[in-house]
C-alpha positions as CSV (number, residue, x, y, z in Angstrom):
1,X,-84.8,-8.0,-180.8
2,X,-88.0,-5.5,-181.1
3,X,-85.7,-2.3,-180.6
4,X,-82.9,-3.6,-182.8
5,X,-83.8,-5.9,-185.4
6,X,-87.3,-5.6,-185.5
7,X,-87.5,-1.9,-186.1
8,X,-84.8,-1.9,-189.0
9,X,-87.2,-4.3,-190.8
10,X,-90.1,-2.5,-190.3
11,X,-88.1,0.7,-191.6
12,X,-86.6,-1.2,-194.7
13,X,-90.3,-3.0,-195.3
14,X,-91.3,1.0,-195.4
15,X,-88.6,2.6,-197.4
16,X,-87.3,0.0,-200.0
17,X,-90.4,-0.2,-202.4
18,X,-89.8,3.6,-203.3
19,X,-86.2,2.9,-203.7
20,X,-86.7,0.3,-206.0
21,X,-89.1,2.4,-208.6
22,X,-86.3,4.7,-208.8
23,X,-84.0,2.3,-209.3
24,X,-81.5,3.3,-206.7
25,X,-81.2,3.4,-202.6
26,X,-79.1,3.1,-199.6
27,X,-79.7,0.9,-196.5
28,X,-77.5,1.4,-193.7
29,X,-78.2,-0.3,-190.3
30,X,-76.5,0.3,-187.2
31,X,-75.1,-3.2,-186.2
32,X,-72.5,-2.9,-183.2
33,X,-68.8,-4.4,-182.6
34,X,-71.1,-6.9,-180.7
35,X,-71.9,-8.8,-183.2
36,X,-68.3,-10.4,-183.5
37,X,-67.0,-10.2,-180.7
38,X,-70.4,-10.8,-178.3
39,X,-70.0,-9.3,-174.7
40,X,-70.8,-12.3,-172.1
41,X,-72.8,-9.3,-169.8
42,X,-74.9,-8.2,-172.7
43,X,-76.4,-11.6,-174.2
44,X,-79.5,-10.8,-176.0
45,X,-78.1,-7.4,-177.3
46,X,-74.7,-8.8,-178.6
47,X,-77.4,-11.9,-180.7
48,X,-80.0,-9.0,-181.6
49,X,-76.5,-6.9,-183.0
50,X,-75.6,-10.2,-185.0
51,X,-79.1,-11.1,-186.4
52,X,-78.8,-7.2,-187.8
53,X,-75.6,-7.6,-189.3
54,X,-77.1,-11.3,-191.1
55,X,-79.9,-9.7,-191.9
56,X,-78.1,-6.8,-193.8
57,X,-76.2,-9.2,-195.7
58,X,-79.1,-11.2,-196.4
59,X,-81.0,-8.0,-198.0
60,X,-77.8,-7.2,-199.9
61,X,-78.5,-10.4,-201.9
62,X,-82.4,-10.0,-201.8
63,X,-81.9,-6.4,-203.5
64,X,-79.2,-7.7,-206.0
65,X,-79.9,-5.6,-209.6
66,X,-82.1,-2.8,-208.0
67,X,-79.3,0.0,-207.8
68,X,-79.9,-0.5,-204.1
69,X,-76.9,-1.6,-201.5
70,X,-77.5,-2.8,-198.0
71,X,-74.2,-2.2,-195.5
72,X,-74.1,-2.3,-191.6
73,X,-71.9,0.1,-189.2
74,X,-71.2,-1.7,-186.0
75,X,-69.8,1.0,-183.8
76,X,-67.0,0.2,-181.2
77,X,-67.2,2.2,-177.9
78,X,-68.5,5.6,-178.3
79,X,-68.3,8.3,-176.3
80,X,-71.8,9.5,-175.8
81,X,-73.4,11.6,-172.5
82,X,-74.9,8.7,-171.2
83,X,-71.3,6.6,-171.4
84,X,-69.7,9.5,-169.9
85,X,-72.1,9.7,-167.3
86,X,-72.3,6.2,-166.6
87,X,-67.8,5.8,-166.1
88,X,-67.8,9.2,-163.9
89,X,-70.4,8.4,-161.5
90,X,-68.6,5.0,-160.5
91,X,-65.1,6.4,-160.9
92,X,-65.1,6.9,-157.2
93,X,-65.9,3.5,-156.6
94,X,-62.9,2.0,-158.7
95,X,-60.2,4.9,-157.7
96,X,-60.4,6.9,-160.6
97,X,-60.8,10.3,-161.2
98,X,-64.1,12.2,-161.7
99,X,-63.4,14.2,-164.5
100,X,-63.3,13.2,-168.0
101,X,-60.2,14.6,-169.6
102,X,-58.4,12.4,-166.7
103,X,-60.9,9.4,-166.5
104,X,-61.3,9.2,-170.7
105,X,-57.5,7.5,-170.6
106,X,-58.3,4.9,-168.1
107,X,-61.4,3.7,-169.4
108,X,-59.8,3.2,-172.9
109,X,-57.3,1.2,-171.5
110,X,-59.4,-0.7,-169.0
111,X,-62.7,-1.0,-170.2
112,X,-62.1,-0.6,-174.3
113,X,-58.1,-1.4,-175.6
114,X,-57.7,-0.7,-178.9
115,X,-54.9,-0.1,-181.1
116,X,-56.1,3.2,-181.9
117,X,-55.5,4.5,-178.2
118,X,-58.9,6.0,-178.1
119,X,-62.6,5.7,-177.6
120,X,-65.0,6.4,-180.7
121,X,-67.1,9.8,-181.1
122,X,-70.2,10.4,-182.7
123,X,-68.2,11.5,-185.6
124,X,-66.4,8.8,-186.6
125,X,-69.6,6.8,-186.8
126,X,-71.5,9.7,-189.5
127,X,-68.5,9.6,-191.2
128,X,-69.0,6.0,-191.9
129,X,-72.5,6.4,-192.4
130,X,-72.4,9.2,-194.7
131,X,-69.9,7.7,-197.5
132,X,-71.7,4.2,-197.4
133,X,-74.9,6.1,-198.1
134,X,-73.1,8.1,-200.7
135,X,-73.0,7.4,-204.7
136,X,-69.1,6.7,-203.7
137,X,-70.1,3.7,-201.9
138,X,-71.6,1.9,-205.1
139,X,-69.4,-1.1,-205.2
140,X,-69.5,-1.8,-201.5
141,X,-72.6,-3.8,-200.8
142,X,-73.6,-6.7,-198.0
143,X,-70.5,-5.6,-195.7
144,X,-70.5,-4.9,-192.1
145,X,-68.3,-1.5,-191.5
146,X,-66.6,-2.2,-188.0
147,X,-65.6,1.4,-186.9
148,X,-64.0,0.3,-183.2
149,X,-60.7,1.5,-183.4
150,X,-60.1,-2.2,-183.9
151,X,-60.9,-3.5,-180.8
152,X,-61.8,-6.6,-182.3
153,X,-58.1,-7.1,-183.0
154,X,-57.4,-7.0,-179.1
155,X,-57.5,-10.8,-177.4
């Protein structure tokens, strides 16, 4: 709860006053695919994900008339160093090839099945982040921005 939702109120309790005298702002929080569909091995994250995403919504309405907006991005499964790391160093356990190219296929059908067919990049995430903090994101306010390749789609 410290790292997650504790910090992003801290930052917004820090940044929001400015944005208000000048009449315009963007709050984006990082929620994560965990918020709505909660993983039964990751508890306290999956409720710290959800209280971001509620809070977010909750600011939306608190900031209503300022010219501010307040979204979330919940990511799906990324493919960062430390996730890489973490699927090649028990490949050899499970069967699987060591190297990515060959192991990225199985872990997106074992681990994280999506209708997209593959796992998330960095990318795709700043992509998000970057129009909903953009003047083109004026009308979108309170939402949370599920970029998961849908994942939440698969029973």
């Amino acid at each position: 709860m410290n790292g997650n939702v504790v910090s992003a109120v801290r930052m917004i309790r820090a940044l929001v006053p400015r944005m208000r005298e000048r009449g315009w702002g963007r709050v984006v929080n990082v929620g994560s695919r965990a918020a709505t569909t909660p993983l039964p091995n990751m508890v306290e994250y999956s409720a710290a994900k959800a209280a971001v995403v509620n809070m977010t919504t909750s600011l939306a309405r608190h900031l209503a008339g300022s010219g501010i907006t307040a979204n979330t991005v919940s990511p799906g499964v990324i493919v960062t160093d430390g996730m890489r790391q973490m699927f090649e160093d028990g490949a050899a356990a499970r069967g699987w090839p060591e190297q990515w190219t060959e192991l990225e296929p199985l872990v997106v059908a074992e681990y994280a099945p999506n209708p997209t067919g593959r796992l998330g990049t960095a990318a795709d995430i700043s992509a998000a982040v970057a129009f909903l903090a953009s003047p083109s994101a004026s009308y979108i306010n309170g939402i949370d921005l599920r970029v998961d390749g849908g994942i939440a789609l698969v029973p």
